[in-house]
C-alpha positions in Angstrom: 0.0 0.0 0.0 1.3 3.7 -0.7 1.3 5.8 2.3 -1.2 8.7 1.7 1.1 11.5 2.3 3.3 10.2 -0.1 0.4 10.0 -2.4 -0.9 13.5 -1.8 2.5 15.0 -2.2 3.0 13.2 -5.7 -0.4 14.2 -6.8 -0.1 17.8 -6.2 3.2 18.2 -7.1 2.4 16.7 -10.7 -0.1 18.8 -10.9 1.4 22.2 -10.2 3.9 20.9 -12.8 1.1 20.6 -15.2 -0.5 23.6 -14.4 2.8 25.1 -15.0 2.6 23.5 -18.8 -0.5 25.0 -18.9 0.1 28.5 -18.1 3.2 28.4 -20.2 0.9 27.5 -23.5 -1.7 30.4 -22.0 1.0 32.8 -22.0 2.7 32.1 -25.1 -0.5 32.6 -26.8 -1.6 35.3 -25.1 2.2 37.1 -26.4 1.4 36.0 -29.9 3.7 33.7 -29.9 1.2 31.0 -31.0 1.4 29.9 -34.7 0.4 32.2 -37.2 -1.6 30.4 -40.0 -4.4 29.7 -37.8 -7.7 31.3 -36.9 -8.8 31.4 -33.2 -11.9 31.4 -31.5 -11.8 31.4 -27.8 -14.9 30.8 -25.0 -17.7 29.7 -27.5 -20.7 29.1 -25.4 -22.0 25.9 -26.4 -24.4 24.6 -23.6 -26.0 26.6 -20.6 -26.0 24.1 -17.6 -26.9 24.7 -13.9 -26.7 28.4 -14.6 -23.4 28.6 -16.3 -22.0 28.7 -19.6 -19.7 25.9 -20.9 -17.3 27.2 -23.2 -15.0 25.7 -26.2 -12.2 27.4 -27.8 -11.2 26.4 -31.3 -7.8 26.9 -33.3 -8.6 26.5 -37.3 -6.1 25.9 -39.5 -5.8 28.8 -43.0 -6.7 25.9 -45.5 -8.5 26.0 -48.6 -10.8 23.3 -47.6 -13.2 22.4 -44.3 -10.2 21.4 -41.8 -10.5 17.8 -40.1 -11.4 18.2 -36.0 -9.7 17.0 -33.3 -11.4 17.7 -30.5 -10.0 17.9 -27.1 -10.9 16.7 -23.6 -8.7 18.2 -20.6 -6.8 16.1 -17.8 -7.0 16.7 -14.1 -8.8 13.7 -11.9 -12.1 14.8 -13.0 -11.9 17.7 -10.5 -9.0 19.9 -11.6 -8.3 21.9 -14.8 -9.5 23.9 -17.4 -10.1 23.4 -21.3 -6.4 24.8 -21.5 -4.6 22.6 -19.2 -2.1 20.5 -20.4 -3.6 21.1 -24.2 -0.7 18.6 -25.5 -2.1 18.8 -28.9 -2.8 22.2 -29.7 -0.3 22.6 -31.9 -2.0 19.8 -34.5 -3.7 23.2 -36.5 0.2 23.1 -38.2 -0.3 19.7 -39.7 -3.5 20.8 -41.1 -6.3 19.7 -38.5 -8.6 22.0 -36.4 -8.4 21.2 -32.8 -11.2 22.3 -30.4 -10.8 22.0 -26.7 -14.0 21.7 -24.6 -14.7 23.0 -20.8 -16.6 20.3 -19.2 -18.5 20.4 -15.4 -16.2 18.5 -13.1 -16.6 16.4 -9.4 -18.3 18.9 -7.2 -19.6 20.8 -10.1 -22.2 17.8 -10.8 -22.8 14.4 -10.6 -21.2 11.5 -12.6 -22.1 11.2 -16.0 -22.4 14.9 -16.2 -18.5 15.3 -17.4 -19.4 12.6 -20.3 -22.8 14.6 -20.9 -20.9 17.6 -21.5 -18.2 16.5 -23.8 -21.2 15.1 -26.1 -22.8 18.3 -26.1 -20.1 19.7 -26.9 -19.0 17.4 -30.0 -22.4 17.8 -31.3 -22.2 21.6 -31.2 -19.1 21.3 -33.2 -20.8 18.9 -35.7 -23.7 21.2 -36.2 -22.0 24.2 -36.4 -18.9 23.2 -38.8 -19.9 24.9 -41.9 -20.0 28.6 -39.5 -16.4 27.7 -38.9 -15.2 26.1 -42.1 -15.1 22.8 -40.1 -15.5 19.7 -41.8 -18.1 17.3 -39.8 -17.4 14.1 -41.4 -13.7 13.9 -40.4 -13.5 14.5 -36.5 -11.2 12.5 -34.2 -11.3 12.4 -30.4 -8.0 12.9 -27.6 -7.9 13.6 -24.4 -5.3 13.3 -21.2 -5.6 11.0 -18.6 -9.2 11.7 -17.3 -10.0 13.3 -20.8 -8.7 10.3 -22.1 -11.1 8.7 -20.2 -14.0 10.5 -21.5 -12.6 10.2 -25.0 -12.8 6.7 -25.0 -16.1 6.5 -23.3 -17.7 8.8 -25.6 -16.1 7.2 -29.0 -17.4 3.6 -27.4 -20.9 5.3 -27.6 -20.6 7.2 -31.0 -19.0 4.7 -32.9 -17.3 4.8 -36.4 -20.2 6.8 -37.6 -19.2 9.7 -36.0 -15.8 9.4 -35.3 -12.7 8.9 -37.7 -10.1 7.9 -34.8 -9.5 8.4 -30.9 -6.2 9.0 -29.4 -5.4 8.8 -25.7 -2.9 10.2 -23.4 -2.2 8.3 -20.0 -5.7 7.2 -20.0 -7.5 5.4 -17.0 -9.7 2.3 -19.1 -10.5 0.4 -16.1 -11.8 2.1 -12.9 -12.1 -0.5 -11.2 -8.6 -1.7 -11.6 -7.5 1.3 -10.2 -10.0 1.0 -7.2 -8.4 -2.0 -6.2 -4.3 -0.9 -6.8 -5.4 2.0 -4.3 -7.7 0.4 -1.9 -7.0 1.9 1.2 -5.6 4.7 0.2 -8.1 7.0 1.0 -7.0 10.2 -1.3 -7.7 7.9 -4.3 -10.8 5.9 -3.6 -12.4 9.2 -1.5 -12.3 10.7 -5.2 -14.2 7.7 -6.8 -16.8 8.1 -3.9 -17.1 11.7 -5.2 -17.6 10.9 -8.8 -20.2 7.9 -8.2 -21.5 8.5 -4.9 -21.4 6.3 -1.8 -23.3 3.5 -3.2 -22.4 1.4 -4.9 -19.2 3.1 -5.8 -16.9 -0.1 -7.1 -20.4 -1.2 -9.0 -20.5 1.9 -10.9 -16.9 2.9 -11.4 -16.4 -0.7 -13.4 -19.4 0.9 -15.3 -17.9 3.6 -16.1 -14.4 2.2 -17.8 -13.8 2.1 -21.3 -12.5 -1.7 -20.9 -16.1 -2.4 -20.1 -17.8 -0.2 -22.6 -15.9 -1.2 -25.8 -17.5 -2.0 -28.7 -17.1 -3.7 -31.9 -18.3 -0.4 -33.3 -15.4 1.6 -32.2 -13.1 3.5 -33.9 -9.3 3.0 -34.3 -7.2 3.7 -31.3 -3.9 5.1 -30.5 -2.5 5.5 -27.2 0.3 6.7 -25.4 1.2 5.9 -22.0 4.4 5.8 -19.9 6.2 2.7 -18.6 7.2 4.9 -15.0 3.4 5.8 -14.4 2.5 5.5 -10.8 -1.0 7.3 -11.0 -2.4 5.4 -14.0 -0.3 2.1 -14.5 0.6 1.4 -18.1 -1.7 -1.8 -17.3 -4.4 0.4 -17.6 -4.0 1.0 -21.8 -2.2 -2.3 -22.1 -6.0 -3.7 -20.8 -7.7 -1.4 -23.4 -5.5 -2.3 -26.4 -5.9 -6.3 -25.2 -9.7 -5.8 -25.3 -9.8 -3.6 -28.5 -8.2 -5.8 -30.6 -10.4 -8.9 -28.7 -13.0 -6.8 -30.5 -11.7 -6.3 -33.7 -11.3 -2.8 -33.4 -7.7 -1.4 -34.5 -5.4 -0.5 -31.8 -1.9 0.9 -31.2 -0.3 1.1 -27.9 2.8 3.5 -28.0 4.9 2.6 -24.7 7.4 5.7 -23.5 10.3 4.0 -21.5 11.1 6.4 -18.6 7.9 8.8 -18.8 5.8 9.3 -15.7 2.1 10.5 -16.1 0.8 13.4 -18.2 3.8 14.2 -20.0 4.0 16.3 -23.6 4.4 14.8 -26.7 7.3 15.5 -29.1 7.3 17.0 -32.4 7.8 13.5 -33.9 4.8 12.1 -31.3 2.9 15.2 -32.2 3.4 14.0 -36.4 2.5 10.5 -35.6 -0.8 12.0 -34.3 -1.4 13.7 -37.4 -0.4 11.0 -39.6 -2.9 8.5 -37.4 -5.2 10.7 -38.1 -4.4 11.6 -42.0 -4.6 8.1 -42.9 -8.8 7.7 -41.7 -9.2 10.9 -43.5 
């Protein structure tokens, strides 16, 4: 068992290094540092809910022709972030793909499937309002980090092929309950799952709520990336997703990163092996 301060002290130091990332892609596009052959649109309402707005912000590629979507679903254990945190692939508008990013309610906000609820929404606004933006609605992908990840998968096991071109996934968690187990009794990690699915029930609903359990034949194809040195979402977690994936038929790729802990950036060459994924279900 891992000794809960050690846990807590892991936990929020990666996350102040992540919000660090963050605030370092914020800035640099706030400076205009950003890349220039794009068009951006930041905080586009897309849904009211509980008396709020939830907001998108989308970078377009300057192409001649409706730009392919990848649309983008923030990290942060369900409860932290915001649509800009740890945006890893923001910078896919320079191989010639729109990327949208979309703010979604989180624990404490509202009650589990909420999160899910709201990326949906938010893909469907996208959809129906791609020709406004010069968007092409036949040709959008899924990503998302860690817990994005997790709502990536979730939401391309419910839309299917029909929707969605391709999914990638960053240091995803696929099997709650797996995770439920490596921590139990460690109260900072299964308190949090008691937040997200309520008291009853909790284990019952968590398995539920994993991507390992909601695959389907349907699905689109799959690339993930997850490191070998990750302590908060083993690597067993997308190794089970890619086993049960490809049990399925569905096409997978597992990318392994030898050394890299959790929620770490991609590099220029992962960044083109996105795009190329991507390109090639055009």
């Amino acid at each position: 068992m891992i000794p809960l301060r050690r846990v807590m002290a892991l936990l929020l130091a990666g996350l102040g290094l992540a919000g660090c990332s963050s605030l370092a892609r914020q800035s640099r596009d706030a400076l205009g540092l950003g890349p220039k052959n794009e068009t951006v649109h930041r905080d586009i309402v897309y849904a009211h809910r509980g008396g709020k707005d939830l907001k998108l912000d989308l970078y377009i590629p300057n192409i001649a022709h409706p730009a392919p979507v990848a649309v983008w679903f923030h990290g942060g254990a369900w409860k932290y972030g915001t649509k800009d945190f740890n945006f890893h692939l923001r910078d896919l508008t320079q191989q010639g793909f729109a990327v949208a990013t979309v703010q979604y309610r989180k624990v404490g906000q509202a009650p589990w499937p909420a999160a899910l609820e709201d990326c949906e929404t938010g893909f469907a606004w996208l959809r129906q309002n791609a020709a406004r933006y010069g968007l092409n609605p036949d040709q959008m992908f899924l990503t998302g980090e860690s817990a994005g990840g997790h709502l990536a998968a979730l939401l391309a096991a419910k839309l299917g092929r029909s929707q969605i071109r391709a999914v990638c996934l960053l240091s995803a968690p696929t099997d709650l309950e797996a995770l439920w187990k490596k921590y139990e009794g460690v109260n900072v990690t299964n308190s949090l799952f008691v937040e997200i699915f309520g008291q009853h029930q909790t284990r019952a609903r968590a398995r539920e709520a994993s991507p390992v359990e909601r695959a389907r034949r349907t699905m689109p194809p799959v690339l993930m990336y997850h490191g070998d040195h990750d302590w908060i979402v083993p690597v067993a977690q997308s190794r089970a997703l890619d086993h049960r994936l490809k049990e399925l038929g569905v096409e997978s790729r597992l990318v392994v990163i030898s050394g890299q802990n959790h929620a770490f950036p991609l590099t220029a060459a992962q960044l083109a092996e996105v795009a190329d994924f991507f390109r090639q279900r055009l």
